[in-house]
C-alpha positions as CSV (number, residue, x, y, z in Angstrom):
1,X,-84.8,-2.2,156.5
2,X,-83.5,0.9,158.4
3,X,-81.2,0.3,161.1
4,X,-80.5,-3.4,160.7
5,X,-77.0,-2.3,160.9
6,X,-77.0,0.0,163.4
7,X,-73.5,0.3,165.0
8,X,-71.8,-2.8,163.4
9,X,-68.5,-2.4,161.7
10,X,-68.5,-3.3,158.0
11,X,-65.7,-3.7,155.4
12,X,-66.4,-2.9,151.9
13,X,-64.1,-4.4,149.1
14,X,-64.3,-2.6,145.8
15,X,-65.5,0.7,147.8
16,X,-63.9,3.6,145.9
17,X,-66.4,3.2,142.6
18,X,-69.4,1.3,141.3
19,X,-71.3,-1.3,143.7
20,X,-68.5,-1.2,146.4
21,X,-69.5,1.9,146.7
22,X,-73.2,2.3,146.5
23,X,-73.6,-0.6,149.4
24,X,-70.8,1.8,151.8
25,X,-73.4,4.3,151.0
26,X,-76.5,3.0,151.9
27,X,-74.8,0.5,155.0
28,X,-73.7,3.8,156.2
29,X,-77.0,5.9,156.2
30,X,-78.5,2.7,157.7
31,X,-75.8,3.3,160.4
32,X,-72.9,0.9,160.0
33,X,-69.4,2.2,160.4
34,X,-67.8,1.7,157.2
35,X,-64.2,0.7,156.5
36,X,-63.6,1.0,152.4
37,X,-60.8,-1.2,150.9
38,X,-59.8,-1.2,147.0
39,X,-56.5,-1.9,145.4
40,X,-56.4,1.8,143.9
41,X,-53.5,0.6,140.8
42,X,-53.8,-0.7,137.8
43,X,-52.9,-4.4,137.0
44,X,-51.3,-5.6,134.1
45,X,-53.6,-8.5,133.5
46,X,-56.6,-6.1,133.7
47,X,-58.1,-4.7,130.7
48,X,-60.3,-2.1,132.0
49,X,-58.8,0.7,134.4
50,X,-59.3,-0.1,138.3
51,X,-59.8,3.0,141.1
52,X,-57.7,5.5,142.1
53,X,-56.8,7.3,145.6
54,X,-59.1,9.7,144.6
55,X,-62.0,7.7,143.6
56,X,-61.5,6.2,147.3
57,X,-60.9,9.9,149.0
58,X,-64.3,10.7,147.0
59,X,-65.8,7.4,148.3
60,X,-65.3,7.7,151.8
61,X,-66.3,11.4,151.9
62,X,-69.9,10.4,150.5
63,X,-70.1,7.4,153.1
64,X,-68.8,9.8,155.8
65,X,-71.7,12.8,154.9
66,X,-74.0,9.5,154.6
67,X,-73.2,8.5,158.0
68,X,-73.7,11.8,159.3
69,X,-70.1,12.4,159.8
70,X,-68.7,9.9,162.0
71,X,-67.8,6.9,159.7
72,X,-64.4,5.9,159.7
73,X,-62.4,5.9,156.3
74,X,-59.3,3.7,155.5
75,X,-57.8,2.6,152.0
76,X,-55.0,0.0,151.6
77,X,-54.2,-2.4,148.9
78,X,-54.5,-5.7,148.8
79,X,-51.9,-6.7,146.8
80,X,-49.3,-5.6,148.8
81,X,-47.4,-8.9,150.9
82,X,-47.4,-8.3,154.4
């Protein structure tokens, strides 16, 4: 459904690989402003390796080139105590 997004801001958890980032992708051709979020470290309890800054970097790029150029791009970790 083209559009249903059209100008609404949307945060992506998980957005630097996998199905975080396939949904950026498509929210953002559909015309959504995307805002990616991943923890980009590994965790010690994890037994598979998590994202990096550069699978993030990559990630926005493709939502931004999906958007047509004007999606906004931002990566922080959750796991840090504010």
């Amino acid at each position: 459904m083209a559009g249903r997004v059209q100008d609404k801001v949307v945060l992506v958890t998980g957005g630097a690989r996998g199905q975080g980032r396939s949904h950026a992708v498509k929210l953002a051709e559909e015309g959504a402003d995307v805002i990616l979020f991943d923890i980009c470290q590994d965790i010690e309890t994890n037994r598979y390796p998590l994202a990096t800054p550069r699978d993030l970097e990559e990630a926005g790029l493709e939502v931004e080139k999906a958007a047509g150029g004007r999606s906004p791009r931002r990566w922080m970790s959750v796991t840090e105590p504010r």
